[in-house]
KOLBAKOL-281139 format. One record per residue (C-alpha): residue in three letters; x negated, y, z negated. Coordinates in pm, 1 decimal. Layout:
# residues N
NODE   seba       east      north         up
NODE    ala          X          Y          Z
...
//
This chain:
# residues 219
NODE   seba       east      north         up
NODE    unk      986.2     1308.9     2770.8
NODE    unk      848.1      963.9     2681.5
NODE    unk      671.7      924.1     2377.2
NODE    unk      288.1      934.3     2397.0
NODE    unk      129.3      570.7     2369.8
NODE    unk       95.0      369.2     2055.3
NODE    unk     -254.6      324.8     1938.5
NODE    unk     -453.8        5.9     1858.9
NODE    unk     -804.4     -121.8     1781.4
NODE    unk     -962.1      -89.3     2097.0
NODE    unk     -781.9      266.7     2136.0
NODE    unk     -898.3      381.6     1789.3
NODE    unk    -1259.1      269.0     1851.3
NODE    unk    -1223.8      474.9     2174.7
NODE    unk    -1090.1      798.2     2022.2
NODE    unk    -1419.9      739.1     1711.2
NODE    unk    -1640.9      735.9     2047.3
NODE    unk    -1493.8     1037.6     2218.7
NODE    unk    -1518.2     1247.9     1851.9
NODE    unk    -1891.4     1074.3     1799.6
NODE    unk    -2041.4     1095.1     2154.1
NODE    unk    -2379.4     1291.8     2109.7
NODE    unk    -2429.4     1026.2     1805.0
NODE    unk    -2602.0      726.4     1728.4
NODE    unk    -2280.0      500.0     1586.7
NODE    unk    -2328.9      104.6     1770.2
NODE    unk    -2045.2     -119.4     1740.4
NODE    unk    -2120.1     -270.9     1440.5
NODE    unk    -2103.4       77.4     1248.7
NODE    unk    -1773.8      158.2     1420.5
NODE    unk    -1643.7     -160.2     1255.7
NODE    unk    -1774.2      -96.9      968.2
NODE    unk    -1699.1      246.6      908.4
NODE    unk    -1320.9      138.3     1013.3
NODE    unk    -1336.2     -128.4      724.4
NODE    unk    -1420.6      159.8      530.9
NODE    unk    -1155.8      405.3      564.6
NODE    unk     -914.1      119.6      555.2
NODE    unk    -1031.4      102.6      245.7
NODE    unk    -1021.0      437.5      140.5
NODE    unk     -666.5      451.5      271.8
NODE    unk     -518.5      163.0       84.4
NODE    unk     -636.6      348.7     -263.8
NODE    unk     -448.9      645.8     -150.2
NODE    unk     -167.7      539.7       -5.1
NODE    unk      149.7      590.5     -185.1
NODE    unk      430.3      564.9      108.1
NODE    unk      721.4      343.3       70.4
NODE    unk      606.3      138.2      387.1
NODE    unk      334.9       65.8      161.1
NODE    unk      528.8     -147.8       -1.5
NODE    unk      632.7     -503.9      -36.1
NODE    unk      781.7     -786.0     -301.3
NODE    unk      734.3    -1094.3     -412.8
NODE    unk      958.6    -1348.5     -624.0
NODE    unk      899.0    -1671.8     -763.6
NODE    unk      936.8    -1882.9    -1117.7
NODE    unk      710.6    -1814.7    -1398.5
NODE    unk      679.0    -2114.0    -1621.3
NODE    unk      353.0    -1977.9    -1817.7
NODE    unk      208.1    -1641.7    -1871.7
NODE    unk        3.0    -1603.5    -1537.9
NODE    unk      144.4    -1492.6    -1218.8
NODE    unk     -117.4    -1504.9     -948.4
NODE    unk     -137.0    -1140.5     -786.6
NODE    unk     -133.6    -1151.8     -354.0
NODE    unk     -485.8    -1072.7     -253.4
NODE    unk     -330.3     -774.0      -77.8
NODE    unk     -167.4     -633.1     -423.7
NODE    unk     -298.6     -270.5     -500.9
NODE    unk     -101.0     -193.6     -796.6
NODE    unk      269.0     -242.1     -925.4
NODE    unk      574.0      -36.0     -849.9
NODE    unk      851.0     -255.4    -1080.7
NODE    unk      840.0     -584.5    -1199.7
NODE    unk     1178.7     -729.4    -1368.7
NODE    unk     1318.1    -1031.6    -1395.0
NODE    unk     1593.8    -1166.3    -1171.3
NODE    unk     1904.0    -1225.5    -1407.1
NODE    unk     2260.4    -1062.8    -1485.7
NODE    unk     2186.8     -796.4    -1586.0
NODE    unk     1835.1     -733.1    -1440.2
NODE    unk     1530.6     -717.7    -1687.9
NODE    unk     1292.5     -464.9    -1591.7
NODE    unk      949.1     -550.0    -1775.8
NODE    unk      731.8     -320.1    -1976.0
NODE    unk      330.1     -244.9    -1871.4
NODE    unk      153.6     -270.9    -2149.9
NODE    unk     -262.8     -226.6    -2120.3
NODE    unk     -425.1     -579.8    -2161.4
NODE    unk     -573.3     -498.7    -2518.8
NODE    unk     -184.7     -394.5    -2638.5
NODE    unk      -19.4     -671.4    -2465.9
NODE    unk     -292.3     -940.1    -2656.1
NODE    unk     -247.8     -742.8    -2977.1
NODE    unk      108.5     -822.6    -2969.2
NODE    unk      145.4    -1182.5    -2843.5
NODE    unk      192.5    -1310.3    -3241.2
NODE    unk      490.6    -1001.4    -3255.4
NODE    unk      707.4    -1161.1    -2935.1
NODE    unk      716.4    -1538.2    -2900.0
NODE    unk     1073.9    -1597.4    -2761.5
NODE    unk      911.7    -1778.8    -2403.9
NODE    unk     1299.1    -1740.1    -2261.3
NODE    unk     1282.9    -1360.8    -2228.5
NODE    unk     1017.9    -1176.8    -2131.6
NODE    unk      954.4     -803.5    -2209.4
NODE    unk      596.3     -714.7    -2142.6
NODE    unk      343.1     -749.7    -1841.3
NODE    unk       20.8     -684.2    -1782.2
NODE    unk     -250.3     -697.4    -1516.9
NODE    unk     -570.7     -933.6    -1603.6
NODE    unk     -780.0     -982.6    -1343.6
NODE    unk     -615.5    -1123.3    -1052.4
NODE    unk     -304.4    -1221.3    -1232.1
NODE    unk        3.2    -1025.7    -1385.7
NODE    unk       83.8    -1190.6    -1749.7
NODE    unk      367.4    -1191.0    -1901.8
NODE    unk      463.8    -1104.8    -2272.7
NODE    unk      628.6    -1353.5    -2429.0
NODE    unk      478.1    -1603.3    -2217.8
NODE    unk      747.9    -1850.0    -2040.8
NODE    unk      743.3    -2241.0    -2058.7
NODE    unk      780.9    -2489.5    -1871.6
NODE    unk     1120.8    -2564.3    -2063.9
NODE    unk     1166.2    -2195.4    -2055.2
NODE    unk     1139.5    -2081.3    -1709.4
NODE    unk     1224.8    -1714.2    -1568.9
NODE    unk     1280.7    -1575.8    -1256.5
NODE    unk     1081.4    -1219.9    -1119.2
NODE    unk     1087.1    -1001.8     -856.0
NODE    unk      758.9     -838.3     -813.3
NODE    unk      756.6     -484.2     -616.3
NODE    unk      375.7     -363.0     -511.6
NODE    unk      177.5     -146.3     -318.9
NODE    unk       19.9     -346.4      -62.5
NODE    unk     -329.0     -318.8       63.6
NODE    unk     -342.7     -174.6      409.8
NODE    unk     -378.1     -451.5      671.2
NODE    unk     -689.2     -395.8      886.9
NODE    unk     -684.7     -336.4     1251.7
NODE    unk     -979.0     -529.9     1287.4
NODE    unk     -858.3     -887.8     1255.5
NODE    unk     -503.8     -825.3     1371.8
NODE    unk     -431.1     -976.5     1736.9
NODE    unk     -591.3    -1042.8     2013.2
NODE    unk     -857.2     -847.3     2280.0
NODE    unk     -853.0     -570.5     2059.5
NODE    unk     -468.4     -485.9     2036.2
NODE    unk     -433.1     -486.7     1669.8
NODE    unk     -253.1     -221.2     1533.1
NODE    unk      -47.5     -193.4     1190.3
NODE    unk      243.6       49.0     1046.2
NODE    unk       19.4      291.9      940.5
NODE    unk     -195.6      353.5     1298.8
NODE    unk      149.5      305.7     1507.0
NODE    unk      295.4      621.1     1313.0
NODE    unk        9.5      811.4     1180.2
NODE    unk     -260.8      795.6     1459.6
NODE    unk     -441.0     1067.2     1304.6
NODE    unk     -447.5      971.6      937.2
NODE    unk     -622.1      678.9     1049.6
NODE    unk     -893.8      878.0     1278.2
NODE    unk     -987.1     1151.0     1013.4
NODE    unk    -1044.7      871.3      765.3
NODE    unk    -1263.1      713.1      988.6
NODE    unk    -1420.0     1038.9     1128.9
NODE    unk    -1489.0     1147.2      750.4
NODE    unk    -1684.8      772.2      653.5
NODE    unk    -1849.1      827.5     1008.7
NODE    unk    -1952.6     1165.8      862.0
NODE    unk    -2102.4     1042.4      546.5
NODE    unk    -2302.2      738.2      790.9
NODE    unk    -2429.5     1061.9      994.4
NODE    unk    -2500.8     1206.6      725.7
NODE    unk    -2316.9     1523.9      819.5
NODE    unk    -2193.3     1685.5      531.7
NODE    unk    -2044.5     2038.9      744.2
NODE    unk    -1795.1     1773.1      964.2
NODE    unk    -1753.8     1513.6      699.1
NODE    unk    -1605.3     1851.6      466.2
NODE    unk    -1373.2     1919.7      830.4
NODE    unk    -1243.9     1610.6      867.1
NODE    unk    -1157.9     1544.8      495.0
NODE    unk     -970.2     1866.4      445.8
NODE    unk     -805.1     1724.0      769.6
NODE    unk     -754.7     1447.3      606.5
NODE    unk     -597.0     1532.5      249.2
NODE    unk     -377.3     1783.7      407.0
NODE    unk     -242.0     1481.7      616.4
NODE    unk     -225.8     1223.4      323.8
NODE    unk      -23.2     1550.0      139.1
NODE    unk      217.4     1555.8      392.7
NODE    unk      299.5     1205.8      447.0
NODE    unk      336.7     1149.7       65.4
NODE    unk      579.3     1457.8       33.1
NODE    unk      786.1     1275.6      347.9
NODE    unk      771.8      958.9      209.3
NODE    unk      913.8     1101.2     -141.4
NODE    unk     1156.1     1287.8       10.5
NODE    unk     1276.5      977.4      209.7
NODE    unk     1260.5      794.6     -156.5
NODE    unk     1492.5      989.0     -269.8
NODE    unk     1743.3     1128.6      -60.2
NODE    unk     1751.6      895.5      190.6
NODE    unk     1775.5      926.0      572.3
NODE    unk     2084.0     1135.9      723.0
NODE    unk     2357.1      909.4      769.5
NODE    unk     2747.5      963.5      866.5
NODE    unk     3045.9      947.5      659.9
NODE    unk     3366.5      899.6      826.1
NODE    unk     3646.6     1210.9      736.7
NODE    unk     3903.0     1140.3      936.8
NODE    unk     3833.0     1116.4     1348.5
NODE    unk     3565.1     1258.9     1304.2
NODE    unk     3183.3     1187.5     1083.6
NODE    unk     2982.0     1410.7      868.2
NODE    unk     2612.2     1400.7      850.5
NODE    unk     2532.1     1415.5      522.3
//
């Protein structure tokens, strides 16, 4: 049996209209309420194809965050051995700067504003290399591709995650508080599941064979 169809923008705003028919939600509200749950969704999100990394040379205290970054998963440094840094709150990580002034190794991080800072702060004579693993904002359908065929990781496996988040912000726009409760209990059960599957995958892994003899083992 062939799999059903992938979805995309166009398709999504189709399903919205299909769920919303007897209601009074133009185009630009479907957008919007999209933009919305996208949002909503890249707060909650915790799956590992959330995530992404960065790397560069730090040769002050500032890093400049992505404009996608959500929130850290590690940050370390990229030597032999590997230096995993410390989050400290900004108001600890200033208390302390007079406490750690080596610039050549780095301990501590923080986020300040739109920049991760680093504790003691590197030099230009001092530089260090990072590795910087985050989650990643979710990338909106709305802008992606052409004649309406964007689509992103999230919408091509989880169809309806994405439609009960945008059925429960069309909800609140309706102001229909009996659906908008349906569709987010739909919707947190969902979000429960995938995070479950995604920590189970974290952590043990998909199946995969180990040769014993002529024959393999799934293990």
């Amino acid at each position: 049996m062939a799999d059903p169809p992938a979805w995309d923008y166009a398709e999504l705003k189709a399903q919205i209209t299909e769920y919303l028919i007897n209601d009074d939600v133009d185009a630009d509200a479907q957008e919007a309420i999209i933009l919305l749950a996208e949002a909503e969704l890249s707060r909650r999100l915790s799956s590992h194809l959330q995530t992404t990394t960065i790397s560069g040379t730090a040769n002050s205290e500032s890093i400049a965050l992505p404009d996608d970054f959500i929130e850290p998963v590690t940050f370390y440094l990229d030597r032999t051995p590997k230096v995993v840094l410390t989050y400290l709150p900004p108001e600890v990580l200033r208390a302390n700067e007079e406490n750690y002034t080596d610039a050549a190794n780095p301990v501590f991080y923080s986020i300040i504003g739109d920049n991760a800072v680093l504790l003691p702060a590197p030099t230009v004579s001092s530089t260090s290399n990072y590795v910087l693993e985050y989650l990643k904002a979710l990338q909106t359908v709305t802008t992606i591709g052409i004649n309406e065929a964007g689509t992103n990781w999230l919408l091509t496996r989880h169809k309806d995650i994405y439609l009960y988040a945008c059925l429960a912000q069309a909800a609140q726009y309706l102001n229909d508080p009996v659906r908008g409760r349906e569709w987010e209990a739909r919707l947190d059960r969902l979000l429960a599941q995938l995070s479950r599957n995604a920590t189970r995958q974290k952590y043990r892994g998909p199946a995969t064979t180990q040769r014993i003899g002529a024959g393999a083992k799934v293990i």
